[in-house]
C-alpha positions as CSV (number, residue, x, y, z in Angstrom):
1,X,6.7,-23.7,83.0
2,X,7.3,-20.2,81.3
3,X,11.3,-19.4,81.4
4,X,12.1,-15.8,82.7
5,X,13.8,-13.8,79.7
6,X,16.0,-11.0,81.2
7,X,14.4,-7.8,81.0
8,X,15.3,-6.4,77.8
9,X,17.4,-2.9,78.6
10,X,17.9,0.3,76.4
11,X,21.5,0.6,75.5
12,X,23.4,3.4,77.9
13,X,26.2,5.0,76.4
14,X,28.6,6.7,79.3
15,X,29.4,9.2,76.9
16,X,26.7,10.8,76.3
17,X,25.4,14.0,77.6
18,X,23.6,15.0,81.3
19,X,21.0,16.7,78.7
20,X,20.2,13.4,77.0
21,X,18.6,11.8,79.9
22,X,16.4,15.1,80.7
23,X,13.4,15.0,82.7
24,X,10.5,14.5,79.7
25,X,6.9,13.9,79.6
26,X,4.0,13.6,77.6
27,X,0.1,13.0,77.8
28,X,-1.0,9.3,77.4
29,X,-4.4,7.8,75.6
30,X,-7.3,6.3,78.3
31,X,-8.0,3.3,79.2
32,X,-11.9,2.7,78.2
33,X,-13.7,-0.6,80.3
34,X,-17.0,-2.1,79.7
35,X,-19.9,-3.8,81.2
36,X,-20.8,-7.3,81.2
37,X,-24.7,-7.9,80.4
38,X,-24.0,-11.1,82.3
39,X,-25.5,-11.1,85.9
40,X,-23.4,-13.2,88.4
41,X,-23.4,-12.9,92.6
42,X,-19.7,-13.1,93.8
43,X,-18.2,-10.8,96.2
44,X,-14.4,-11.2,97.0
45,X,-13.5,-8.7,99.7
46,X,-11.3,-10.5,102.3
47,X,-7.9,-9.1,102.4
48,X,-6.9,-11.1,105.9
49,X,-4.2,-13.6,103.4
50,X,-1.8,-10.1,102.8
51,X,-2.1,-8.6,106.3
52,X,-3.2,-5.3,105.0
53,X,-2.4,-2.5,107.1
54,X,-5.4,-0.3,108.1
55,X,-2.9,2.6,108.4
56,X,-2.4,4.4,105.2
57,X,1.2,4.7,103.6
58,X,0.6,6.6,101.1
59,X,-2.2,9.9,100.8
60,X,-5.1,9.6,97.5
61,X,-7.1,13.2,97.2
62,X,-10.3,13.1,95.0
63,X,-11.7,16.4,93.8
64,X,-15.1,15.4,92.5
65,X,-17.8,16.9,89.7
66,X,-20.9,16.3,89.5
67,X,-20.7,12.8,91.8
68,X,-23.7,11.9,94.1
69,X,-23.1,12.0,97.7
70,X,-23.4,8.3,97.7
71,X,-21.0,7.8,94.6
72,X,-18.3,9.9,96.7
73,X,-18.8,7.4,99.7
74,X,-18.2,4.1,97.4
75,X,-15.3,6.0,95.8
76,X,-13.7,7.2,99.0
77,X,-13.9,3.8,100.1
78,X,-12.1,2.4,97.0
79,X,-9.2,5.2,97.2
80,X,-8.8,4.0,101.3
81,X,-7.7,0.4,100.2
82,X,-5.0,1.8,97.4
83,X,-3.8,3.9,100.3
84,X,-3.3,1.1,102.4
85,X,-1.5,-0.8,99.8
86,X,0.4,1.6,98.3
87,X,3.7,3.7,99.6
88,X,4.2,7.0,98.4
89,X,5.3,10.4,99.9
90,X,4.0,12.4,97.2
91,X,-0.1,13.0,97.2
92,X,-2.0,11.3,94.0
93,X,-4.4,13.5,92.8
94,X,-7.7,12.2,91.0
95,X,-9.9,13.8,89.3
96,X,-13.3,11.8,89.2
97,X,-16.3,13.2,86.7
98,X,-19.8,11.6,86.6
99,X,-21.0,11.8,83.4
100,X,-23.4,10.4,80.7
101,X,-21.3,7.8,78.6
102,X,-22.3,5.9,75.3
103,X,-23.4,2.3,75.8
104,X,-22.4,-0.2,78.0
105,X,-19.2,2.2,79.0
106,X,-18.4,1.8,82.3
107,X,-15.6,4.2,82.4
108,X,-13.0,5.2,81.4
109,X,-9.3,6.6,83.0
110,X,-5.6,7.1,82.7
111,X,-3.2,9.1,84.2
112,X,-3.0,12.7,83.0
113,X,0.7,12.7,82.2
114,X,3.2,10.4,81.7
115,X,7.5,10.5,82.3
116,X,10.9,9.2,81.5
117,X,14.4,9.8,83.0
118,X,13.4,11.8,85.7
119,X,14.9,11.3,89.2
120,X,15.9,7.4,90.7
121,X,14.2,6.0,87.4
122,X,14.6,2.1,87.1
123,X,14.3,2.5,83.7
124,X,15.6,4.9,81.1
125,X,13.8,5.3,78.0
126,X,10.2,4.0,79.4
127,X,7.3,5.8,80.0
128,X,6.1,6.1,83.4
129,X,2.9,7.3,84.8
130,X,3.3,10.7,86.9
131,X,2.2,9.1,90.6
132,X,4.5,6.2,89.6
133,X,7.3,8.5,89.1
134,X,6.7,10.6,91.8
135,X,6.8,7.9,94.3
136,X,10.2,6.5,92.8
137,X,11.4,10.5,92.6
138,X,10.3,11.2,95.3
139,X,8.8,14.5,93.9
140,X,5.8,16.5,92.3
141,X,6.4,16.5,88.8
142,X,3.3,18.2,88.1
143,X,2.7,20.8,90.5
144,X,-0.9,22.1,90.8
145,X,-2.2,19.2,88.5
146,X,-4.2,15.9,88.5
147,X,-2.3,13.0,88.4
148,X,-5.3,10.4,87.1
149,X,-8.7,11.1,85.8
150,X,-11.5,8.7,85.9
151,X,-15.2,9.3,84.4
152,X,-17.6,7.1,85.8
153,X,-20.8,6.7,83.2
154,X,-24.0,8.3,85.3
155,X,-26.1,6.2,83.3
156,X,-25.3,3.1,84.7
157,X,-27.6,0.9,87.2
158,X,-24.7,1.7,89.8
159,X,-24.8,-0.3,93.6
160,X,-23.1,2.4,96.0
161,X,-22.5,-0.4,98.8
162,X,-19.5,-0.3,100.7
163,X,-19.9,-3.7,102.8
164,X,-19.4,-6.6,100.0
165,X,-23.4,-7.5,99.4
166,X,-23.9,-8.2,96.0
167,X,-26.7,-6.9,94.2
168,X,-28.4,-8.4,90.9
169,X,-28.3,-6.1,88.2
170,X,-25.9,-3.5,89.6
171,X,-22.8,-2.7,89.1
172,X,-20.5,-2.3,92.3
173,X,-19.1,1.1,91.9
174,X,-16.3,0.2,94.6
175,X,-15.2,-2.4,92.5
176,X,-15.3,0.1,89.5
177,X,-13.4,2.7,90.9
178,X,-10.6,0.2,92.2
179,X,-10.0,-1.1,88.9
180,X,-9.7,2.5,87.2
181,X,-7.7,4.1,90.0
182,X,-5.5,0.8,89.3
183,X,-5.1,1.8,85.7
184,X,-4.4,5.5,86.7
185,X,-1.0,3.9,88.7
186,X,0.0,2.1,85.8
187,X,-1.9,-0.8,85.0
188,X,-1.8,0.0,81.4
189,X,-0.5,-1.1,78.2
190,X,0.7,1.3,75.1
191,X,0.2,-1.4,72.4
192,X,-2.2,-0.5,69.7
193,X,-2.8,-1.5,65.8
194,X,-2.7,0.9,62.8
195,X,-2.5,0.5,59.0
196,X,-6.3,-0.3,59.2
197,X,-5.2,-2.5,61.9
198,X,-2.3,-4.6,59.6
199,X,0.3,-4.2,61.8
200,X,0.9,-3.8,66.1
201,X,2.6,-1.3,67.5
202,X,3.7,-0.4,70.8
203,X,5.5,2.8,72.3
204,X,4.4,6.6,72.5
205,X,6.8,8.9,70.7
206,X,8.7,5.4,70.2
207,X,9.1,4.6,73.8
208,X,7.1,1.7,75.8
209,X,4.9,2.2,79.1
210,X,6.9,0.4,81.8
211,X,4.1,-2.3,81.9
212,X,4.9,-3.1,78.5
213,X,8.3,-3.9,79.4
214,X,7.1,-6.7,81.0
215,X,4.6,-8.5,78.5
216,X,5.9,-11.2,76.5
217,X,4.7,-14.4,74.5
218,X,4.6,-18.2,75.5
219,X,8.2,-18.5,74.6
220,X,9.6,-15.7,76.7
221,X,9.4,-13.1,73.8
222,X,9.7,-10.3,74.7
223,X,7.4,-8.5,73.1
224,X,9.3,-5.1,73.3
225,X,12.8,-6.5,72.6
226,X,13.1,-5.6,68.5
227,X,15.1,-8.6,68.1
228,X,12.3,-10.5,68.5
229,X,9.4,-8.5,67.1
230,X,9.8,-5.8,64.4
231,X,7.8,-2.7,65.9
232,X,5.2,-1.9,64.2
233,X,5.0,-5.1,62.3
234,X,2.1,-7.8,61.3
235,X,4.3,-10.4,63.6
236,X,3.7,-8.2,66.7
237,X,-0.2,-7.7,65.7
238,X,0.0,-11.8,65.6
239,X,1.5,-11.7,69.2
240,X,-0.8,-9.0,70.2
241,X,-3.9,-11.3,69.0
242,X,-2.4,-14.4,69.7
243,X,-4.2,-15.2,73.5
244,X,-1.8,-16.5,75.0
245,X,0.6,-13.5,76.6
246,X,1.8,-13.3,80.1
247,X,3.8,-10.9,82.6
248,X,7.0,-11.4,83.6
249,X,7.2,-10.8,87.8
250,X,9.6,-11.9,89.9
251,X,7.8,-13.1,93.2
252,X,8.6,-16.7,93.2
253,X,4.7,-17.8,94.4
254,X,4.3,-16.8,90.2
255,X,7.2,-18.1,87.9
256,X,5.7,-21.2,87.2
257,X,2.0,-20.1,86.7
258,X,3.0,-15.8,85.2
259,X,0.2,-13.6,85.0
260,X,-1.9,-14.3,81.8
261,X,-2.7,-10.7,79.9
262,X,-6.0,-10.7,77.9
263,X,-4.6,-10.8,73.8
264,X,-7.6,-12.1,72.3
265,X,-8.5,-11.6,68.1
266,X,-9.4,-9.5,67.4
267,X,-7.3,-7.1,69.1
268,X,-9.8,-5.0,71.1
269,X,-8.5,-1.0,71.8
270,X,-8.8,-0.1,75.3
271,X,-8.9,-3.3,76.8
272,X,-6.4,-6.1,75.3
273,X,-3.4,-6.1,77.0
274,X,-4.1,-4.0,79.5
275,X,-5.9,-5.9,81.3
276,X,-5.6,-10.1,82.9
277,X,-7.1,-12.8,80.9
278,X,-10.5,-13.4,81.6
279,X,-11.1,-17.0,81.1
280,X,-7.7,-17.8,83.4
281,X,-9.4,-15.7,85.5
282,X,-13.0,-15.6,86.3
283,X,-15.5,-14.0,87.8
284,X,-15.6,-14.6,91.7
285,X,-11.5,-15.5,91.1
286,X,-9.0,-14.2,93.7
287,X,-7.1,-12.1,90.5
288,X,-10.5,-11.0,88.6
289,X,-10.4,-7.4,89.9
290,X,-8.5,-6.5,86.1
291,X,-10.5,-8.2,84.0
292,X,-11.6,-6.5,80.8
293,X,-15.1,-6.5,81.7
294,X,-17.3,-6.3,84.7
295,X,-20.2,-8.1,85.5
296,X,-23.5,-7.2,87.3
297,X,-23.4,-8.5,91.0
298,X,-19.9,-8.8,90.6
299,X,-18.1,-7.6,93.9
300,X,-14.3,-7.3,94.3
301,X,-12.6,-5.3,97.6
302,X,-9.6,-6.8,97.1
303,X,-6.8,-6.4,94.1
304,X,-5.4,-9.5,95.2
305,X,-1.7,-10.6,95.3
306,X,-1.0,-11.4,92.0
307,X,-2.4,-8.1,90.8
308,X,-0.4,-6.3,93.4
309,X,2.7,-8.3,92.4
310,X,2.4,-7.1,89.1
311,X,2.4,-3.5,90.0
312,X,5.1,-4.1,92.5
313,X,7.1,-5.0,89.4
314,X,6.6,-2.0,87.2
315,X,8.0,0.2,90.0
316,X,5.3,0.1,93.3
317,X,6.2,0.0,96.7
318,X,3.3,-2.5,97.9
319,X,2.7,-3.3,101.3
320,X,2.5,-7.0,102.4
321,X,3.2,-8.9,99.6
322,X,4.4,-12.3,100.7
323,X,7.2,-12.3,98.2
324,X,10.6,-10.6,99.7
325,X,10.3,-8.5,96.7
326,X,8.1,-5.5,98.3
327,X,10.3,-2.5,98.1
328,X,10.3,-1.2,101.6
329,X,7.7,-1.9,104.5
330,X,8.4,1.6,105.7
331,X,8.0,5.1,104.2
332,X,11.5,5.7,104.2
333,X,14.0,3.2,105.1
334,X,17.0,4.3,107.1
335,X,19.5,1.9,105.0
336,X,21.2,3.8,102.3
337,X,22.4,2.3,99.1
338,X,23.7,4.3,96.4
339,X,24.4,4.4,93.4
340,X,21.2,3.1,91.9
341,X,21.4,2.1,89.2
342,X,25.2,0.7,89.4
343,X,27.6,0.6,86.8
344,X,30.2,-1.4,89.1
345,X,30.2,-0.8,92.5
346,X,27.8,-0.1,95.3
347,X,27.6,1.7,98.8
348,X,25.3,0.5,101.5
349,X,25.5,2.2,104.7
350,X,23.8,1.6,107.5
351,X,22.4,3.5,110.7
352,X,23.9,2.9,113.9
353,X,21.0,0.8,115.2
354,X,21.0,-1.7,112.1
355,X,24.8,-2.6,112.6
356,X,26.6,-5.7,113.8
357,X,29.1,-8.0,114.3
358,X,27.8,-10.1,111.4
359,X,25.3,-8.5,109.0
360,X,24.5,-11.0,106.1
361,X,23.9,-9.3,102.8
362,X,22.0,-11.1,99.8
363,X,22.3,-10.4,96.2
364,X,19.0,-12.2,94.5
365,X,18.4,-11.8,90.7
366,X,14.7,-10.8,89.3
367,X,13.7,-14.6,89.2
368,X,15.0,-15.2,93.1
369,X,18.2,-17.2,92.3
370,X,20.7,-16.1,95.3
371,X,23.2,-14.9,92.9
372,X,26.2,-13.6,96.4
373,X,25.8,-13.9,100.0
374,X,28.8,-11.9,101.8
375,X,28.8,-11.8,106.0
376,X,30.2,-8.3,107.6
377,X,31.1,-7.1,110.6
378,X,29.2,-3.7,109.8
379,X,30.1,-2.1,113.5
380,X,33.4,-1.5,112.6
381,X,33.1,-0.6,108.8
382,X,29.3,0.8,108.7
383,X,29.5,1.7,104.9
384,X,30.4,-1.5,103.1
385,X,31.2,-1.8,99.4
386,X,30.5,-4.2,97.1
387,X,32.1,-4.9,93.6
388,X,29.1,-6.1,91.1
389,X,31.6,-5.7,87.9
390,X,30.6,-9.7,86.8
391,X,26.9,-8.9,87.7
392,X,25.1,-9.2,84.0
393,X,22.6,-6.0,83.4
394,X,19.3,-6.2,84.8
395,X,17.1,-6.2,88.1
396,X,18.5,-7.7,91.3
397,X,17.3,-7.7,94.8
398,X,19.5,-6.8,97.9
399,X,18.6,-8.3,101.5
400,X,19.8,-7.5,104.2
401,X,19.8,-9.0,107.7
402,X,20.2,-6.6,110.4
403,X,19.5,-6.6,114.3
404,X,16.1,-4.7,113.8
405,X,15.0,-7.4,110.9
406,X,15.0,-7.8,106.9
407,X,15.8,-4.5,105.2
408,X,15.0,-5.3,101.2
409,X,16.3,-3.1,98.4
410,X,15.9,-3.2,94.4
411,X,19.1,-2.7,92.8
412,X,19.5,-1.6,88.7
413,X,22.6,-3.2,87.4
414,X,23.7,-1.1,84.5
């Protein structure tokens, strides 16, 4: 059993200035994936376990260069699932290049730009990637602009089929392209070596990706938490290498079995860390669609839960997870809770049509514990307040049972 650390927060001083927690961004490095020589038949497509809505909840445009007509059909095909999963009211915007690449490159991707302390951020201090933070903001932070680029290597013995058959020395570009747009929402590490690879090192401009946040070692290290590793130091390069690192989520189907991250030795750029172990999971396995490498004949349609938990807990709204920890099943939710994050108290008011004589509200912390359960009669007072002074900092989880069903809200306790 792996214990949960608390997420490790950046100190908040109320005294500083509006200015210091300005809008910023920057431009991150790719992610760089490679092909397997190994030929295998598996095709994992069924999404039937999650439910997955057909509708789309949130809108992908590709603008394509050089692709093949048939290479645009697997793509589209991929981008239709993330839609389906994903909830966002902001467009993302890919930009996909076919292109001769060295080698057994598949691709390679990342999002264009990267931001902290913008708008409704979970987070201060972290990097986020732009469609991430516009679908917490709520805005278009980079107007006119890609949001991800992927470059798929023309070169490749590529299989363009959209149905699930598996073909013997091809590689499935819808598989392909579901694992790069993946890594263009997020699914992406910062940690690196340097000093002629002596010493680890995570952060851009000293900051960590959000999904960083979450790594940590067999001991509940926190890996970004300088109280437990010096960064850069030869102790986090030893972490980094050590294969055996795992991601912190809170959907309770997990906290006994976390998300194993692939940290093998050497430390391999462009693929350790940012992607799931491949020996815990392997080829034809439910959660294989992140693994560092892909094989020929390998098919997989479907990210799979544990996948979508994880990017449900750097900040996704994901449809039909089976833990009560998706952010919202709608595209807006009609319950209002503010502020968030809180430094003591919090407001939740609710529409006329969610109100009742006795509406049950649920304060869960990031590993599920029900932490205070308080019953109101919310037609009379339809803005209740709550007093979370003794709540400890960190994530917590408010449900709340209303006439029309579960409403479930994330909740930053400064």
């Amino acid at each position: 059993m792996f214990l949960k650390p608390s997420i490790f927060l950046f100190c908040l001083s109320f005294l500083l200035s509006e200015a210091a927690w300005a809008q910023i961004s920057a431009i991150p490095e790719p992610q760089v994936c490679y092909a397997s020589e190994i030929d295998v038949n598996s095709s994992m497509i069924s999404r039937s376990g999650r439910n997955l809505k057909t509708e789309a909840t949130s809108a992908i445009e590709v603008t394509y260069t050089d692709f093949p007509a048939v290479a645009k059909t697997a793509f589209e095909e991929a981008a239709k699932i993330w839609e389906s999963i994903l909830i966002s009211r902001q467009t993302i915007k890919i930009n996909a290049t076919w292109e001769s690449l060295p080698g057994t490159t598949l691709a390679y991707s990342g999002a264009t730009r990267i931001f902290r302390n913008f708008d409704n951020v979970p987070y201060f201090d972290v990097w986020y990637v732009v469609s991430l933070a516009e679908a917490i903001s709520g805005k278009d932070l980079n107007p006119g602009e890609f949001d991800i680029n992927i470059t798929l290597n023309s070169n490749i013995n590529w299989s363009y089929a959209t149905n699930g058959t598996s073909f013997s020395g091809k590689y499935d570009l819808m598989t392909i392209a579901l694992h790069e747009i993946a890594h263009g929402l997020g699914f992406s590490s910062s940690m690196k070596l340097i000093n002629n690879d002596s010493e680890g090192q995570w952060g851009q401009t000293g900051y960590p990706y959000i999904y960083d946040v979450f790594v940590q070692d067999n001991s509940a290290h926190q890996l970004i938490n300088k109280t437990n590793f010096v960064n850069p130091s030869a102790s986090l390069k030893n972490a980094m290498e050590s294969g055996s690192l795992f991601f912190q989520i809170s959907n309770e189907k997990y906290a006994n079995d976390l998300p194993q991250v692939h940290s093998p030795s050497p430390f391999k750029s462009g693929g350790s860390i940012s992607h799931l172990d491949e020996q815990k999971y392997p080829s034809g396995s439910m959660h294989s669609l992140m693994s560092p490498t892909v094989r020929s004949g390998e098919v997989i349609h479907d990210p799979g839960e544990l996948i979508l938990s994880m990017m449900n807990e750097i900040g996704w709204p994901v449809n039909n997870l089976a833990s009560f920890t998706v952010l919202s099943q709608e595209k807006e939710s009609p319950v209002l809770v503010y502020p968030n994050p809180i430094a003591q108290r919090v407001s939740v008011a609710l529409p006329t049509e969610s109100r009742s004589f006795e509406t049950t509200f649920e304060f869960f912390s990031s590993a599920g514990q029900q932490v205070k359960a308080i019953i109101e009669n919310t037609i009379e007072v339809p803005t209740t307040v709550f007093d979370l002074t003794d709540f400890n900092s960190g994530i917590y989880f408010l449900r709340i049972k209303t006439p029309k069903g579960f409403v479930t809200k994330r909740l930053v306790k400064l």
